[in-house]
C-alpha positions in Angstrom: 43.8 19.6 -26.3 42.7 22.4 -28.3 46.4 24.4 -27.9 48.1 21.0 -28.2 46.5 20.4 -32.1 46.7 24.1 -33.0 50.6 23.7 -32.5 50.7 20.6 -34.0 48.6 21.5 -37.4 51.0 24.9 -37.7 53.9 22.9 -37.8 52.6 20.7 -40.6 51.7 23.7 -42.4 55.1 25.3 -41.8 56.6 22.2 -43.3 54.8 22.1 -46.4 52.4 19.3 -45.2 49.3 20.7 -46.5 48.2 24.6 -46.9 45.1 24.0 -44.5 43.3 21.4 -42.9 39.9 20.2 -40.7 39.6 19.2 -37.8 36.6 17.8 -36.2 36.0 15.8 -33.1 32.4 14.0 -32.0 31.0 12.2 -28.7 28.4 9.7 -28.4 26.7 12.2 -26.6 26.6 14.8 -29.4 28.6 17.2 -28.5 31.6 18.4 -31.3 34.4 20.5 -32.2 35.6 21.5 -35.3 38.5 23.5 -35.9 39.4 25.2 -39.8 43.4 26.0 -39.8 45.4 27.6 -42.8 44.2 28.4 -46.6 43.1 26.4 -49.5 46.5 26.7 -51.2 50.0 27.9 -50.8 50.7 31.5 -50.7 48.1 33.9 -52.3 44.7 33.5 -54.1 43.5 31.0 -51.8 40.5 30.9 -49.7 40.7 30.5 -46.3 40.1 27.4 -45.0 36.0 27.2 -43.0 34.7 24.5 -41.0 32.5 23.3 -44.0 35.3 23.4 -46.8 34.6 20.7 -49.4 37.5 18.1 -49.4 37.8 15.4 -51.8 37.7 12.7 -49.7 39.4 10.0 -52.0 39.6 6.7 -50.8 37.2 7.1 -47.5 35.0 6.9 -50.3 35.5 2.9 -49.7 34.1 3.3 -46.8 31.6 6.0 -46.8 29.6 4.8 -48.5 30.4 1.8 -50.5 31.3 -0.4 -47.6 28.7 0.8 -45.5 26.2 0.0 -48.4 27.5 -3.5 -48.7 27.0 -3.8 -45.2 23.6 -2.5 -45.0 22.6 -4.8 -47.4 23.9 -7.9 -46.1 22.1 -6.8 -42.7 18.8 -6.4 -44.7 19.7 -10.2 -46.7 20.1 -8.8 -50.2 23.6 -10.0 -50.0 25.5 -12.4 -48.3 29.4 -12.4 -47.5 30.1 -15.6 -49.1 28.0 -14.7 -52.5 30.8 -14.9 -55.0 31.7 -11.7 -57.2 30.5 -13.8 -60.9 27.1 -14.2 -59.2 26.6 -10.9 -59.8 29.1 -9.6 -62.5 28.8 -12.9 -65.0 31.1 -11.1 -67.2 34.2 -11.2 -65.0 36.6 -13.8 -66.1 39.0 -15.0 -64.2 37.0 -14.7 -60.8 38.6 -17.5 -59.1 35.6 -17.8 -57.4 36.2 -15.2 -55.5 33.5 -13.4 -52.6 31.7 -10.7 -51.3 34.1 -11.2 -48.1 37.2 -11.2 -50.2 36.6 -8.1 -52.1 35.2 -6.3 -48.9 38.9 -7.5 -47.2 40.8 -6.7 -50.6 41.9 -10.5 -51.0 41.7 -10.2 -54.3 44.1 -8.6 -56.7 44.4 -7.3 -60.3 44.5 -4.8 -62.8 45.9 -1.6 -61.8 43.2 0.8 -62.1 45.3 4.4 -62.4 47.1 2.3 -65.8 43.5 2.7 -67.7 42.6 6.2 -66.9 42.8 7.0 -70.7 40.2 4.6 -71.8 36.3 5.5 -72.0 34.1 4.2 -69.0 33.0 1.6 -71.5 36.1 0.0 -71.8 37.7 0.8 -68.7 34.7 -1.9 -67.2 35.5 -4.3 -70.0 38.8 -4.5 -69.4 38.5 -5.0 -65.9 36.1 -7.6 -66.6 37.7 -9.2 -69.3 40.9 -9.2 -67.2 39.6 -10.4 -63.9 41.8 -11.4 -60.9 45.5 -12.3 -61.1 45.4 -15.2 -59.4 43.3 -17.0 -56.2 42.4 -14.9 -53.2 45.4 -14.9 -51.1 46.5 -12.2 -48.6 45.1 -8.7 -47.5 46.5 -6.2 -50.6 45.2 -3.1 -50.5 43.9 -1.9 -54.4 41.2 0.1 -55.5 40.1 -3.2 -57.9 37.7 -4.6 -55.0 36.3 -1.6 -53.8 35.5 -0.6 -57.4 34.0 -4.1 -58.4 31.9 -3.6 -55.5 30.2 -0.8 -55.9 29.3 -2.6 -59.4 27.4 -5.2 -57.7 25.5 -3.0 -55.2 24.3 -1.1 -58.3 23.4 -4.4 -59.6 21.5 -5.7 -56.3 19.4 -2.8 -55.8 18.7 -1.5 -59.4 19.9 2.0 -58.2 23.2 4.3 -58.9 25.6 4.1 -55.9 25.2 7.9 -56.1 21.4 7.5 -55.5 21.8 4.6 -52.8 24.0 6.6 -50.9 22.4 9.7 -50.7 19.1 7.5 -49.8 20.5 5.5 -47.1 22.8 8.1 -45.4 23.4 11.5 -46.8 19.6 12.8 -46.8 18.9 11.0 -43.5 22.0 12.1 -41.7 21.8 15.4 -42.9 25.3 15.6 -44.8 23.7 18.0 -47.5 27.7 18.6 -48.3 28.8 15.4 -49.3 28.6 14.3 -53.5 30.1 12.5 -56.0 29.2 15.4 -57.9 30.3 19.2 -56.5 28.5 22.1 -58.4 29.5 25.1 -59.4 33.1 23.9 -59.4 35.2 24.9 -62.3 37.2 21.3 -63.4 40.7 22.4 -64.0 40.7 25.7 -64.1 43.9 27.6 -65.3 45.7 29.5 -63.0 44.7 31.8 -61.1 42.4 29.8 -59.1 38.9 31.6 -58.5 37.0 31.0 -55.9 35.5 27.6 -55.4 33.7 25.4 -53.2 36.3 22.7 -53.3 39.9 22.9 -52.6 42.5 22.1 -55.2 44.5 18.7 -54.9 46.9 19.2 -57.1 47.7 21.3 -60.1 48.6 18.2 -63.5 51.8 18.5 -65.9 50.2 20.7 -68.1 50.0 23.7 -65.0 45.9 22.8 -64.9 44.2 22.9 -61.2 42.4 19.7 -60.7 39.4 20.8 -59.0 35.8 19.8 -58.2 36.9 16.0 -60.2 38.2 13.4 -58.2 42.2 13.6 -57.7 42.0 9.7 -58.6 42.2 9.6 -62.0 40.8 6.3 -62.5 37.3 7.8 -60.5 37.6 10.9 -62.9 36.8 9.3 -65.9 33.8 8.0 -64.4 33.4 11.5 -62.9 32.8 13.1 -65.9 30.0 11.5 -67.2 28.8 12.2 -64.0 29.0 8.5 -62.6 30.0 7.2 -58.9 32.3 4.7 -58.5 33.3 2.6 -55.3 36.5 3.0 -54.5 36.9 7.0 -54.9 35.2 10.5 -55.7 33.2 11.3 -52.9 33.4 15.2 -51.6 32.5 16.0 -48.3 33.2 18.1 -45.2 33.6 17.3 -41.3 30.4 18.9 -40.2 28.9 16.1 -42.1 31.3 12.9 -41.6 30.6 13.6 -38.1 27.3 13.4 -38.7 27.6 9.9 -39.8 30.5 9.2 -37.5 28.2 10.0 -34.4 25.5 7.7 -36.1 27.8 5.0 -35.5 28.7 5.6 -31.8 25.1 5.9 -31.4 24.5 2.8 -32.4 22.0 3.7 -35.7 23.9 1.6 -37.6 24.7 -1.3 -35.4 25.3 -3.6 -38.9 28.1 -1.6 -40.1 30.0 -1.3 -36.8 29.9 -4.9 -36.2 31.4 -5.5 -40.2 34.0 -2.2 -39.5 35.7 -4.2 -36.2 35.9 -7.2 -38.4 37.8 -5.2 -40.6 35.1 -5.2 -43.5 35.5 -2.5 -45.7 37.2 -0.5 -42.7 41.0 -0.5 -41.5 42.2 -1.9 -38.1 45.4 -1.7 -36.6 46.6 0.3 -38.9 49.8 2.0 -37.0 50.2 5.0 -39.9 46.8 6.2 -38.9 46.1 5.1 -35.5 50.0 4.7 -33.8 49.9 3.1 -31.0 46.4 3.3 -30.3 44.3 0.3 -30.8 41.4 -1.2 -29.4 38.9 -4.1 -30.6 36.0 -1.7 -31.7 38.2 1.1 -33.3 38.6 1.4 -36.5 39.3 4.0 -39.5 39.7 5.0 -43.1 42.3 7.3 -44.7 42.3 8.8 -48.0 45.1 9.7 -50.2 44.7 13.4 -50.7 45.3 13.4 -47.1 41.9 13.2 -45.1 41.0 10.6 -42.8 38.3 9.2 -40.4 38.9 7.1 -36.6 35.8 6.0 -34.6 36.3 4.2 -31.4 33.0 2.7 -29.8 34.6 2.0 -26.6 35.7 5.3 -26.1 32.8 7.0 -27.4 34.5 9.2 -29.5 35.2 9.7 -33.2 37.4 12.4 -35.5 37.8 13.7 -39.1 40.7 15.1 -40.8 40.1 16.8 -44.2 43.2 18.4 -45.9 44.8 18.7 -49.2 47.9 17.1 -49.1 48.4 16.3 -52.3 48.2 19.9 -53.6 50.1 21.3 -55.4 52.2 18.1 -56.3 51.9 15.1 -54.9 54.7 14.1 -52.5 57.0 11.1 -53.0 55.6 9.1 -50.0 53.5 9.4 -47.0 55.1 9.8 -44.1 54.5 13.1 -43.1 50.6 13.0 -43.4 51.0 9.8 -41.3 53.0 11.4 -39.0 50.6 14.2 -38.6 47.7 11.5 -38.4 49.4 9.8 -35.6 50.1 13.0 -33.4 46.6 13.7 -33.7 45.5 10.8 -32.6 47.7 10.7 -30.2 46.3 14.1 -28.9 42.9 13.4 -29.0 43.0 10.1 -27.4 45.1 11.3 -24.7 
């Protein structure tokens, strides 16, 4: 298997898929793998990649936490799926009296969330609130919007930053002393050259700036800055520690959140651009756009991480060779 992904990671690389990547595989019983392949960028200057390099992890961050959070409290009966979203966010107009279920299954749609990353945090929320949804929860469409809204209301329910719950509930206990909203010691857009950080690049802006150690999602940067999480993106990490909390949930420590993940709350299933062909009724999986992603399968007893930096240095015109590449290794693994 090993030889198999090594082959298959060099030819990404040799096509321009991403400069480096991490790999890292996990069994119920404990026992991992993690391999580190290529550099942190193209050509010189870059660092070579480790086995605890610090991707951003983008929209995992759904997931891990916010997701899992909701979950957790709807286990502990601080929430409850059919709570509506204006139970806890009064100032939302235009809520269609919509639920904790349809944000956590992205029924809900609205405003475009990248189209206000030059407003303040102040009125990037009161816009959003004064805006609302577009229309009555309808089909599965896949925005940042509900993720974002949600990580509102957990703040709300427990009186506590989603920074603070997350690092209370799993980072501290799990032991993912990696994983932050907030990386230090990393330079945020540093000019070229690129000195050594903790973080790799994800992509270098319009202006020839290196957007580093800030979330590549600009609408989570702006929240970044004043040192702020948000729900639906931001989170760093590395894939000694998501398989930290990916083994947690073959182990059954979380039993709450793998019984919301196969129902498809907060968590993909199905999805063919991550998982192929390969589905099953308790596997399930997050990817992010800067070109990580996550897979656990209880049945199988087995979970994976991929951390790379796709998007670096400019972000291509689609996804299909990340997918691709997610697919094969999937493919290997699981095989």
């Amino acid at each position: 298997m090993r030889k198999e992904i090594e082959e298959r990671v060099a030819k990404a690389i040799q096509e321009n898929v991403f400069p480096g990547c991490v790999i890292g595989i996990v069994r119920a019983n404990g026992e991992s793998e993690i391999a580190p392949f290529g550099s942190s960028i193209y050509g010189t200057g870059g660092e070579r990649v480790k086995a605890d390099t610090v991707y951003d992890l983008a929209s995992i961050t759904k997931s891990i936490p916010t997701s899992s959070l909701a979950l957790l409290l709807i286990a502990e009966g601080k929430l409850t799926l059919s709570d509506t979203v204006k139970k806890y966010l009064p100032e939302l107009e235009n809520d269609y009296d919509a639920t904790i279920e349809d944000l956590l299954t992205y029924r809900v749609h609205g405003t475009q969330l990248s189209l206000l990353k030059d407003k303040t945090p102040d009125e990037f929320i009161a816009h959003v609130f004064s805006h609302g949804f577009d229309c009555s929860r309808g089909e599965q469409n896949y925005t940042n919007l509900p993720a974002f809204l949600l990580g509102l209301i957990l703040e709300r329910v427990t009186d506590e930053s989603l920074d603070a719950l997350a690092r209370r509930h799993f980072f501290e206990p799990l032991g993912m002393k990696n994983t932050t909203f907030f990386p230090k010691k990393i330079p945020y857009m540093e000019q070229k050259p690129i000195p050594y950080m903790e973080s790799v690049p994800t992509e270098i802006d319009e202006q020839g700036n290196v957007v580093c150690g800030m979330p590549h999602d600009e609408s989570a940067r702006i929240f970044a800055k004043v040192e702020k999480a948000v729900g639906h993106a931001g989170l760093f990490s590395t894939v000694p520690d998501l398989l930290n909390f990916l083994e947690a949930l073959l182990q059954g420590k979380y039993l709450h959140i793998v019984e919301g993940a196969e129902k498809g709350l907060g968590w993909q299933l199905n999805d063919a651009n991550l998982m192929g062909q390969h589905t099953g009724p308790r596997l399930f999986g997050k990817t992010g756009f800067t070109g990580c992603s996550v897979i656990c399968d209880i049945n199988r007893g087995v979970a994976f991480a991929i951390l790379s930096n796709r998007a670096y240095p400019k972000r291509p015109p689609d996804q299909k060779a990340i997918n691709a590449f997610r697919r094969d290794i999937v493919g290997i693994i699981f095989s």
